[in-house]
C-alpha distance (Angstrom), angle and dihedral (degrees) to the residues before:
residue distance angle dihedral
X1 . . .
X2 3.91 . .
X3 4.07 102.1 .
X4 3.94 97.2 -177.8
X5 4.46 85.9 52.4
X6 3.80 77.2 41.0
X7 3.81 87.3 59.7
X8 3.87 100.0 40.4
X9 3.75 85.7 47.0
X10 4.32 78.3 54.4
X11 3.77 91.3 47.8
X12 4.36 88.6 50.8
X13 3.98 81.0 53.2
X14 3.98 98.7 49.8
X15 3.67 87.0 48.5
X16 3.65 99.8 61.6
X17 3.83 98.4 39.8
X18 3.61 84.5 60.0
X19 3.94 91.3 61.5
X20 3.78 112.2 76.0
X21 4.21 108.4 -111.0
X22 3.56 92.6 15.5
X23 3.80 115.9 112.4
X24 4.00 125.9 -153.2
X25 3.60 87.9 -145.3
X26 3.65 89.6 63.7
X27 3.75 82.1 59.3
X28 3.92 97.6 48.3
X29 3.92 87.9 46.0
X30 4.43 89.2 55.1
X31 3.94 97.9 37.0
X32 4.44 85.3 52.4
X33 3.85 94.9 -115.5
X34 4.07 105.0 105.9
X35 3.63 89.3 98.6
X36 3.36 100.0 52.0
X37 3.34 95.6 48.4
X38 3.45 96.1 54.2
X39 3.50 98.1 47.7
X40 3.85 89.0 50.8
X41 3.73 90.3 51.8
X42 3.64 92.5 45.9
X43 3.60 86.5 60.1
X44 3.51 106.0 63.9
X45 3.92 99.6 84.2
X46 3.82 128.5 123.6
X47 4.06 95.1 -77.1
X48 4.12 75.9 73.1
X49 4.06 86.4 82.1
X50 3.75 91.9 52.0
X51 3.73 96.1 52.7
X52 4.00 84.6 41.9
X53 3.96 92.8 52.0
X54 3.78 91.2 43.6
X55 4.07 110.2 40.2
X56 3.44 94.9 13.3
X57 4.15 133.5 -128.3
X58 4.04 95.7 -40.1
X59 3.77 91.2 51.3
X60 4.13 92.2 49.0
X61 3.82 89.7 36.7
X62 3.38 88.8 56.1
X63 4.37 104.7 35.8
X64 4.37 81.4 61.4
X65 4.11 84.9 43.7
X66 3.32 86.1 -123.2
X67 4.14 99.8 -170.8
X68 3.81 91.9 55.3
X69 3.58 85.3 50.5
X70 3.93 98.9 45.7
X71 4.06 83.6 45.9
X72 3.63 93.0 60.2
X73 3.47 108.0 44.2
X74 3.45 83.1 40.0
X75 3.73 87.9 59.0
X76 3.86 89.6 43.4
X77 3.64 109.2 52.4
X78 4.35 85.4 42.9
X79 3.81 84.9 59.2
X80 3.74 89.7 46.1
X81 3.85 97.7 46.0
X82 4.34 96.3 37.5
X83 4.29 97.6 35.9
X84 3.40 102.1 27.5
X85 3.79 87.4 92.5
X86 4.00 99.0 36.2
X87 3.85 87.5 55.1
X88 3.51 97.0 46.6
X89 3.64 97.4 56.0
X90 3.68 84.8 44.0
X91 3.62 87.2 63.2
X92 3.35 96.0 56.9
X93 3.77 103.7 32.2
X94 3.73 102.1 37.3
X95 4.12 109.3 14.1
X96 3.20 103.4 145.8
X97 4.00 101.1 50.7
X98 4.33 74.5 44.8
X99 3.52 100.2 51.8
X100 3.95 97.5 35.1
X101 3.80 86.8 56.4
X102 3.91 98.0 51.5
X103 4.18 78.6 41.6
X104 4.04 82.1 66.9
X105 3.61 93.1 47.0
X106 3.24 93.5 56.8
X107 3.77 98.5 40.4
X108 3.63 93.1 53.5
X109 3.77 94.2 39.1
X110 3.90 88.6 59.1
X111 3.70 90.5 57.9
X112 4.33 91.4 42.5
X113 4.09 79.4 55.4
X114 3.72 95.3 49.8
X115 3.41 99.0 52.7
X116 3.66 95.7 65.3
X117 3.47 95.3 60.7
X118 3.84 106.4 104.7
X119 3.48 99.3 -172.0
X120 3.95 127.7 55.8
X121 3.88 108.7 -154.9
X122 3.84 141.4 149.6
X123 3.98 85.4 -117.3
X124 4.02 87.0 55.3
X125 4.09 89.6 44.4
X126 4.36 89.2 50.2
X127 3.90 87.1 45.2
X128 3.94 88.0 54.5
X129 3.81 95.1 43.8
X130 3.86 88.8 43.7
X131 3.81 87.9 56.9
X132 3.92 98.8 37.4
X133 4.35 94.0 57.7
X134 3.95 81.5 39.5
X135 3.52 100.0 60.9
X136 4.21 90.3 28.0
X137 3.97 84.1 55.5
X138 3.89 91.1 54.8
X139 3.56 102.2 46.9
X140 4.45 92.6 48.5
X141 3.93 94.9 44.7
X142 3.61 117.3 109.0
X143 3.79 119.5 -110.3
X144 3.85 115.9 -102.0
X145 3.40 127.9 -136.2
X146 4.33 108.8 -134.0
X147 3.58 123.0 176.6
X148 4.02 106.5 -122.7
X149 3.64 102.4 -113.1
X150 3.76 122.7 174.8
X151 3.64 83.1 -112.4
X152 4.41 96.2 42.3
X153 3.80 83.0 46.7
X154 4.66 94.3 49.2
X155 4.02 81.3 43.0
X156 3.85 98.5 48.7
X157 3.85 95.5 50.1
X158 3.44 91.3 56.6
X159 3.70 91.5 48.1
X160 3.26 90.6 46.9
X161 3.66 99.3 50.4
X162 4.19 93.6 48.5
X163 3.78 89.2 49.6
X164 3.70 91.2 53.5
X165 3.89 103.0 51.4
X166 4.22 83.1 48.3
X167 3.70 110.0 97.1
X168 3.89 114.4 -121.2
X169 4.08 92.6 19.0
X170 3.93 113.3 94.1
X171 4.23 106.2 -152.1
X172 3.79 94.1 -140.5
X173 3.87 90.8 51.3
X174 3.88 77.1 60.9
X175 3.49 95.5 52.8
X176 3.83 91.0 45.3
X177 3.73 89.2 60.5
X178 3.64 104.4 40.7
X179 4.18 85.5 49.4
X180 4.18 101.4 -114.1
X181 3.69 98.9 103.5
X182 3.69 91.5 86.0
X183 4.11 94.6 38.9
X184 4.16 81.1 43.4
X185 3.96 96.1 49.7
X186 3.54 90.8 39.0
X187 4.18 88.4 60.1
X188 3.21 91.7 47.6
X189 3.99 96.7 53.5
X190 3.84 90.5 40.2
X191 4.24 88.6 42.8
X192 3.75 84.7 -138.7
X193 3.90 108.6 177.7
X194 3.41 106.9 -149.9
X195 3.63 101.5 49.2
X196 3.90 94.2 43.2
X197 3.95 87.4 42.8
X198 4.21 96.2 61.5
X199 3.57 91.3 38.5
X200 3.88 92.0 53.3
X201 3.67 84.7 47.4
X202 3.84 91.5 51.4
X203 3.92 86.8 57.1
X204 3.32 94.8 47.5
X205 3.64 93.3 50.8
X206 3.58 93.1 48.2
X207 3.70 108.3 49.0
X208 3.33 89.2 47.1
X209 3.30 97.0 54.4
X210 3.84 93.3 34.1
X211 3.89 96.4 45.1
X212 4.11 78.2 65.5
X213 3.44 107.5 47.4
X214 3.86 86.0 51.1
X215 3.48 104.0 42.8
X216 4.17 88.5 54.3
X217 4.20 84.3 53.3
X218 3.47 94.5 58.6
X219 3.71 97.3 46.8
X220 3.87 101.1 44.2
X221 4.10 93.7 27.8
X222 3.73 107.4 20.9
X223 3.62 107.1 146.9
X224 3.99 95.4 40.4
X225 4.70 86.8 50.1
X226 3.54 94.2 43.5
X227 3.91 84.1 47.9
X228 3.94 92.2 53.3
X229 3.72 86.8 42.7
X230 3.79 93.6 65.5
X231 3.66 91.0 41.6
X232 3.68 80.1 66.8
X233 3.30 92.2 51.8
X234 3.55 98.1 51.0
X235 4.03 90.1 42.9
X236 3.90 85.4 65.8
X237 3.65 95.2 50.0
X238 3.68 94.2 98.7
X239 4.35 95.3 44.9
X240 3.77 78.0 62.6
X241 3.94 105.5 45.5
X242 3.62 109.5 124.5
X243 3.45 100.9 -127.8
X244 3.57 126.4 65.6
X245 4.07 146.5 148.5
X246 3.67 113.5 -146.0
X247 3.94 122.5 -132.3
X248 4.04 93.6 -177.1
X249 3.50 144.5 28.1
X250 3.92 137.1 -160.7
X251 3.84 135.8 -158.2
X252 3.56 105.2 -116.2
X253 4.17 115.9 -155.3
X254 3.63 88.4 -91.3
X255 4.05 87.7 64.7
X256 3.73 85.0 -112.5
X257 3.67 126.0 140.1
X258 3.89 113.5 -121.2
X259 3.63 132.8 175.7
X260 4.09 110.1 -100.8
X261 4.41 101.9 171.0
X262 3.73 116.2 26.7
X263 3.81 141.9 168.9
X264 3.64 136.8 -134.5
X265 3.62 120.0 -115.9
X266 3.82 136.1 -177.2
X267 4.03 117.1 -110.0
X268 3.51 91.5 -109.3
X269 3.91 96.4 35.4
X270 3.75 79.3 54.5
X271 3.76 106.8 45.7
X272 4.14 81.4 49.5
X273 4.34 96.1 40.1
X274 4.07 85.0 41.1
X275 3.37 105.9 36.1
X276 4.06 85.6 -140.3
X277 3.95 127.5 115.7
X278 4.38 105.7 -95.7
X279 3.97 89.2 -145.9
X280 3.76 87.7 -142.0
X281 3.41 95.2 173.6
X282 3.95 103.4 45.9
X283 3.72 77.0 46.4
X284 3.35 98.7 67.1
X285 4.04 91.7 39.2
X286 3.69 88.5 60.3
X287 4.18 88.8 46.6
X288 3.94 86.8 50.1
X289 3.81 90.6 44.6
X290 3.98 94.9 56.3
X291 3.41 89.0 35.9
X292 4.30 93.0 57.2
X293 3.94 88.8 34.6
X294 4.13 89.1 64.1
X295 3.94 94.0 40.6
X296 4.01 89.2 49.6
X297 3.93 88.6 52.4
X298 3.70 85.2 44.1
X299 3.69 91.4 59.9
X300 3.83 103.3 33.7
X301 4.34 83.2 58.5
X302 3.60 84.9 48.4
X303 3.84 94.3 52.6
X304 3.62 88.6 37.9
X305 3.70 88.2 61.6
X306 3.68 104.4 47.1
């Protein structure tokens, strides 16, 4: 395995968990890694401390494949630290050439998904409906407002966490809506222990126990999960649409205003409603660009495995 396209394949990850509604795990699923990261996850359970007491660290280190592992996060938490900022401004200073280019990725990454379904079936077609109003549901309900309990805080990372390494369904959109992004954030700026402890703890606890649960999907029912996970993928379609008016605003932990519930407009709907130029056409460059980025790293894995 190539660790350092492992890592850039990381960094690709980072970047889209940093954009609200965009999952990392849609990443993982495009670049050809979801699997093996789930099965690596997967194995990091208790029979981890027999393999540790009987072959030693190298034999352990190696059984969770530890390397591709370290290369990843490694890859993720670089993105996080380096683009965190450059994507941020992007978002305000550029969205829509932003959003309309993780619209592409999406687009195209619904059709990569698709074709590895082998078998066309009504079953498949209720899986992908089933995953489509899912994901749709998520992304229109209202945000709630939950008092951050040491329990609401345990429960929320591992929420969190499982919505995160789903393709299509961004974890801190999750937190938005069940009301601890603000509480979260808030921990983080103020480093304070005890909240940021229990909600580390509640993403342990739930990829772990997550990362199994999925993994034993795709190997019994493969066709019908990957399926569902488009659906998902599709369902967040609209969160992403380039264009939008927004009805209502939040203070973010910055003090900032940010846009909590919007609505999807037409360009020219928007450039009328907005008063602000739809850049249709660099629009539709960005689309095209996402869309020839994925087919390129469809081909170069197919010429890698020849």
């Amino acid at each position: 395995m190539n660790y350092l396209s492992t890592f850039f394949k990381g960094i690709a990850m980072g970047a889209a968990d940093v954009v609200p509604g965009v999952s990392g795990g849609t990443i993982a699923f495009i670049t050809g890694i979801y699997d093996t990261l789930l099965e690596s996850i997967r194995r990091i359970n208790p029979s981890i401390f027999g393999i540790l007491k009987r072959d030693g660290f190298k034999a352990a280190f190696n059984h969770i494949n530890g390397f591709f592992l370290l290369s990843l996060f490694g890859g993720v938490f670089t993105s996080i630290a380096t683009l965190a900022k450059l994507i941020s401004w992007l978002l305000v200073a550029h969205p829509i050439p932003l959003w309309s280019f993780f619209f592409g990725l999406i687009l195209v990454s619904v059709f990569h998904m698709l074709k590895q379904i082998e078998t066309k079936s009504w079953d498949r077609l209720v899986s992908l409906l089933l995953g489509v109003a899912f994901a749709y549901s998520i992304t229109v309900l209202k945000p709630l407002h939950v008092e951050p309990t040491s329990i609401n805080v345990l429960l929320s990372g591992a929420v969190a966490i499982c919505a995160m390494i789903l393709p299509g369904i961004s974890g801190s959109f999750i937190l938005l809506l069940i009301g601890m992004y603000t509480p979260v954030l808030a921990a983080v700026k103020s480093f304070d222990i005890g909240i940021l402890a229990l909600f580390l703890t509640g993403c342990v606890a739930g990829i772990l126990s997550f990362s199994h649960v999925l993994s034993w999907l795709l190997k019994r029912f493969r066709d019908i999960t990957l399926v569902f996970l488009t659906g998902l993928m599709i369902g967040t379609l609209p969160k992403i649409w380039p264009w939008k008016e927004t009805l209502t605003w939040r203070t973010n932990s910055s003090g900032e205003q940010v846009p909590l519930l919007q609505q999807n407009l037409s360009p020219f709907d928007f450039e009328h409603i907005m008063s602000q130029p739809a850049q249709l056409g660099l629009a539709i460059v960005m689309m095209m660009a996402a869309i020839a980025l994925v087919l390129g790293l469809e081909k170069f894995a197919e010429k890698r495995d020849i």
